[in-house]
MILUMMI-510502 format. One record per atom (N, C-alpha, C): y, x, z; residue in three letters; atom name. Coordinates in steps of 0.2 Angstrom, whole numbers, plus 2048, in hexadecimal, padded with zeros to 3 digits. Example, Ala and Ser with C-alpha at 12.3 -4.5 7.8 and 13.67 -1.06 7.14 Angstrom:
2
north  east  up  r  a
7E4  842  827  ALA  N $
7EA  83E  827  ALA  CA $
7F0  842  827  ALA  C $
7F5  840  823  SER  N $
7FB  844  824  SER  CA $
800  840  827  SER  C $
//
This chain:
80
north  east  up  r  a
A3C  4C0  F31  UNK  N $
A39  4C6  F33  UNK  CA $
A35  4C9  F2D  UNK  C $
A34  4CF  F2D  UNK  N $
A32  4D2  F27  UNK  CA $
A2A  4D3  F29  UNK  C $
A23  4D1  F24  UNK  N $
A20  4D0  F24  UNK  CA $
A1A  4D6  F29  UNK  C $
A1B  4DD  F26  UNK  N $
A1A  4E1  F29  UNK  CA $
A1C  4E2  F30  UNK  C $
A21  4E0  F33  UNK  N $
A23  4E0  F3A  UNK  CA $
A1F  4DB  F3E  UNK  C $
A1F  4D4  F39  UNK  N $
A1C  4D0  F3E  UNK  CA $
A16  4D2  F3F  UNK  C $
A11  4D4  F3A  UNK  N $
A0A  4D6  F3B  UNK  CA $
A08  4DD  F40  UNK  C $
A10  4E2  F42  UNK  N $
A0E  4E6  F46  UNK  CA $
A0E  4E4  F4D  UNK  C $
A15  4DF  F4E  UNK  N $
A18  4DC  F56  UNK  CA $
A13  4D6  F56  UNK  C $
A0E  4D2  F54  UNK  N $
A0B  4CD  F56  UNK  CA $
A05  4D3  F57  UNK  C $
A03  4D9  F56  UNK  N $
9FD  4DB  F56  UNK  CA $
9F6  4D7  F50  UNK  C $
9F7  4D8  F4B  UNK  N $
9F4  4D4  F47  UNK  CA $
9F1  4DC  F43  UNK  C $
9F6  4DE  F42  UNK  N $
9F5  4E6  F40  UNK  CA $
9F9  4EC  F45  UNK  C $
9F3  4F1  F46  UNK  N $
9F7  4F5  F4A  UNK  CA $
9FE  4FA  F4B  UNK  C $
9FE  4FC  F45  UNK  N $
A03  4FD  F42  UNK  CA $
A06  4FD  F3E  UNK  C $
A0E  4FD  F3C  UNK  N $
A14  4FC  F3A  UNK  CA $
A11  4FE  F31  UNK  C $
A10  507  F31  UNK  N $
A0E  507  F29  UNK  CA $
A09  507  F28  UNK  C $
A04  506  F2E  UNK  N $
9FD  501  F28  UNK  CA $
9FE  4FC  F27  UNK  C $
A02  4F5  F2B  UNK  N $
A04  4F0  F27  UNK  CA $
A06  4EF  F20  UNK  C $
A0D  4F4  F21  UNK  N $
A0F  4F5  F1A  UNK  CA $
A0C  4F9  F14  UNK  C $
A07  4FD  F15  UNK  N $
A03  4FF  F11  UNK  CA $
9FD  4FB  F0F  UNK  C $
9F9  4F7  F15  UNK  N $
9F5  4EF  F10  UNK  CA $
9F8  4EB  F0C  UNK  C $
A00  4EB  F0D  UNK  N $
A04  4E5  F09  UNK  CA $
A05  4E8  F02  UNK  C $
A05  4EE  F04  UNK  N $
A05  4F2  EFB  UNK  CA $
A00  4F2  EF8  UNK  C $
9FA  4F2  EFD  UNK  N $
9F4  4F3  EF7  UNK  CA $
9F3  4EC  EF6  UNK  C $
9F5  4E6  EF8  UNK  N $
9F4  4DF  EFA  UNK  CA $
9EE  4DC  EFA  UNK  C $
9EC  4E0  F01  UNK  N $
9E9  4DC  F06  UNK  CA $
9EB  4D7  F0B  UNK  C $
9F1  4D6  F0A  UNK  N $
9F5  4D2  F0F  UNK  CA $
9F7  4C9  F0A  UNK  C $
9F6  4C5  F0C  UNK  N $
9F7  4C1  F07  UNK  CA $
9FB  4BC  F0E  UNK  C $
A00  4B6  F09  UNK  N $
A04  4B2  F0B  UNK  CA $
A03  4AB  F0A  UNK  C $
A00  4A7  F0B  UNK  N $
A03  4A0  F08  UNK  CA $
9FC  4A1  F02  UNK  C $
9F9  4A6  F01  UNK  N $
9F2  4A5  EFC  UNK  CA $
9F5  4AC  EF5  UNK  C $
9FB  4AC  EF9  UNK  N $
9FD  4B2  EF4  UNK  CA $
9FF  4BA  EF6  UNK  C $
A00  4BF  EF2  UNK  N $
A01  4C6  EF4  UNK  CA $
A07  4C6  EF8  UNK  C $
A08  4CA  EFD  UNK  N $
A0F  4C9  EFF  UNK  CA $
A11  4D4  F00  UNK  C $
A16  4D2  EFE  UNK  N $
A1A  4D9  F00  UNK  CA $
A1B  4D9  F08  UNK  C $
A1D  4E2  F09  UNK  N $
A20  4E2  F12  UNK  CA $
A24  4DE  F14  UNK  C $
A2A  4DC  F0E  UNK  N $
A30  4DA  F0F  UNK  CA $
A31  4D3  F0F  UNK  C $
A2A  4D0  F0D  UNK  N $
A2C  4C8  F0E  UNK  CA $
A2F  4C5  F14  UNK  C $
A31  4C0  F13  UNK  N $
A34  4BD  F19  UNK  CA $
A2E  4B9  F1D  UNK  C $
A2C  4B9  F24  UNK  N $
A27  4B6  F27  UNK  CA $
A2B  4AF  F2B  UNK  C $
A28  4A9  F27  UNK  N $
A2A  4A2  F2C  UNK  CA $
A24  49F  F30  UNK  C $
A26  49D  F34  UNK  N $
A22  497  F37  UNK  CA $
A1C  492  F33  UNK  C $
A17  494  F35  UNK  N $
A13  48F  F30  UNK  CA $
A12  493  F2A  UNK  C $
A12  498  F29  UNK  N $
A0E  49B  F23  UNK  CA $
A08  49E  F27  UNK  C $
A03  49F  F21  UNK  N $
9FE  4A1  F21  UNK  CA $
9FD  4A9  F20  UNK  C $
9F8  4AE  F25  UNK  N $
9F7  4B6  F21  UNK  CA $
9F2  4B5  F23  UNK  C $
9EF  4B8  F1E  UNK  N $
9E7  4BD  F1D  UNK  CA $
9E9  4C1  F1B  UNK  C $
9E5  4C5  F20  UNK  N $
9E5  4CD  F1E  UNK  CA $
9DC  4CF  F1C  UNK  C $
9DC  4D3  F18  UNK  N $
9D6  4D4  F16  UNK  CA $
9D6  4DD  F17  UNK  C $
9D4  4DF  F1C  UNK  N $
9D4  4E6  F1E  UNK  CA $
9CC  4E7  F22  UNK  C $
9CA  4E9  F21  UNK  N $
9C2  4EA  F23  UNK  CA $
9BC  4E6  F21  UNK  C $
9B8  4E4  F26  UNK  N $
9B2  4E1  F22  UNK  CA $
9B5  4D9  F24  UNK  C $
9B8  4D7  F29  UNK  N $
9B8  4D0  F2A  UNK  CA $
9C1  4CE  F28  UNK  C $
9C1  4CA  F25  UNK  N $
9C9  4C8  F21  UNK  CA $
9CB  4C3  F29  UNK  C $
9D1  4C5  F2A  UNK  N $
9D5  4C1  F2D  UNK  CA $
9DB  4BB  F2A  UNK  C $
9DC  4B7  F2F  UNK  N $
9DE  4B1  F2B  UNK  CA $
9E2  4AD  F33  UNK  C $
9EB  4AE  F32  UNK  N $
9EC  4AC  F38  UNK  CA $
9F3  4A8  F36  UNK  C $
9F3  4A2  F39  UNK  N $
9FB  49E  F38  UNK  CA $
9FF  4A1  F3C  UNK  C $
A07  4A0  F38  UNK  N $
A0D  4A3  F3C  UNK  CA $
A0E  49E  F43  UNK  C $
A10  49E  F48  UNK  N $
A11  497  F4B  UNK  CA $
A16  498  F4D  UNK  C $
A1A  49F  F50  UNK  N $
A20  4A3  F50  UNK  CA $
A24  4A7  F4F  UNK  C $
A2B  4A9  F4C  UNK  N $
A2B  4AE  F4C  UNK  CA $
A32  4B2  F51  UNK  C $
A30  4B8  F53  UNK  N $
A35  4BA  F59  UNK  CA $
A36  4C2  F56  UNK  C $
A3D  4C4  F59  UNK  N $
A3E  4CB  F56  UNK  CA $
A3A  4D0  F5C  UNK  C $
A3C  4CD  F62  UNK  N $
A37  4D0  F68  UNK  CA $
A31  4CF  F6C  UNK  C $
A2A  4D0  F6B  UNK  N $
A24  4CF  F6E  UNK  CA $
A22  4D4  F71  UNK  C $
A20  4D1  F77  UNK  N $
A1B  4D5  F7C  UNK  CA $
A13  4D5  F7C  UNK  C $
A11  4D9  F7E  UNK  N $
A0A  4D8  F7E  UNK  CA $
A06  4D1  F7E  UNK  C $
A09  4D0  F85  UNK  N $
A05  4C9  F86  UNK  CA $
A06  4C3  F81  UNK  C $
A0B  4C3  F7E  UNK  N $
A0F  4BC  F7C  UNK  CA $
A0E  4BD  F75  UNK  C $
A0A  4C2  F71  UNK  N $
A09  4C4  F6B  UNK  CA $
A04  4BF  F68  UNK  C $
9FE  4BD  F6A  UNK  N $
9F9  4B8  F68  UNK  CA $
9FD  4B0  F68  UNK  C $
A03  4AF  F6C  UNK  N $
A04  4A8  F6B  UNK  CA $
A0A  4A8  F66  UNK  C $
A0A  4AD  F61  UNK  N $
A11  4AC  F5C  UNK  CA $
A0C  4AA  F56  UNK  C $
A02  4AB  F54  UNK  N $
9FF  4A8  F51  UNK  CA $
9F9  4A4  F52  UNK  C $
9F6  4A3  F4D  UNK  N $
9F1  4A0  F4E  UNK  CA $
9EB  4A1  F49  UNK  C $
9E7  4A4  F4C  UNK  N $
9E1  4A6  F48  UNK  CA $
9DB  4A0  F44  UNK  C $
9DB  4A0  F3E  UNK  N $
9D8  49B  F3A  UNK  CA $
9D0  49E  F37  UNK  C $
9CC  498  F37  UNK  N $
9C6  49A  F34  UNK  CA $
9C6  49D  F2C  UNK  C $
//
């Protein structure tokens, strides 16, 4: 799944082209590196997102084409 998607459907970012538009300015980083929209998201990578004053930092633990509200916090895991 494409890196921008999974940041809109886990709810990490709230929308589809702000994701995409952090990953351009690369604010969004992968595995310790910049990542495009387009990258591919596996299980077990790592995202920071660096957007406002506090940087986010969460592991992948799942990935699904379909998430719902509720089920959206358990496809990551947020790190210190």
């Amino acid at each position: 799944m494409r890196l921008d998607k999974y940041l809109k459907l886990t709810r990490l970012i709230k929308r589809r082209t702000i994701a995409n538009e952090a990953c351009d300015a690369g604010r969004v980083l992968v595995n310790g590196k910049e990542a495009r929209a387009s990258l591919a998201v596996k299980e077990g990578d790592i995202i920071e997102i660096n957007l406002g004053s506090r940087p986010l930092k969460a592991k992948v633990l799942k990935v699904s084409e379909h998430i719902t509200k509720e089920d959206a916090p358990t496809h990551y895991q947020l790190l210190d």
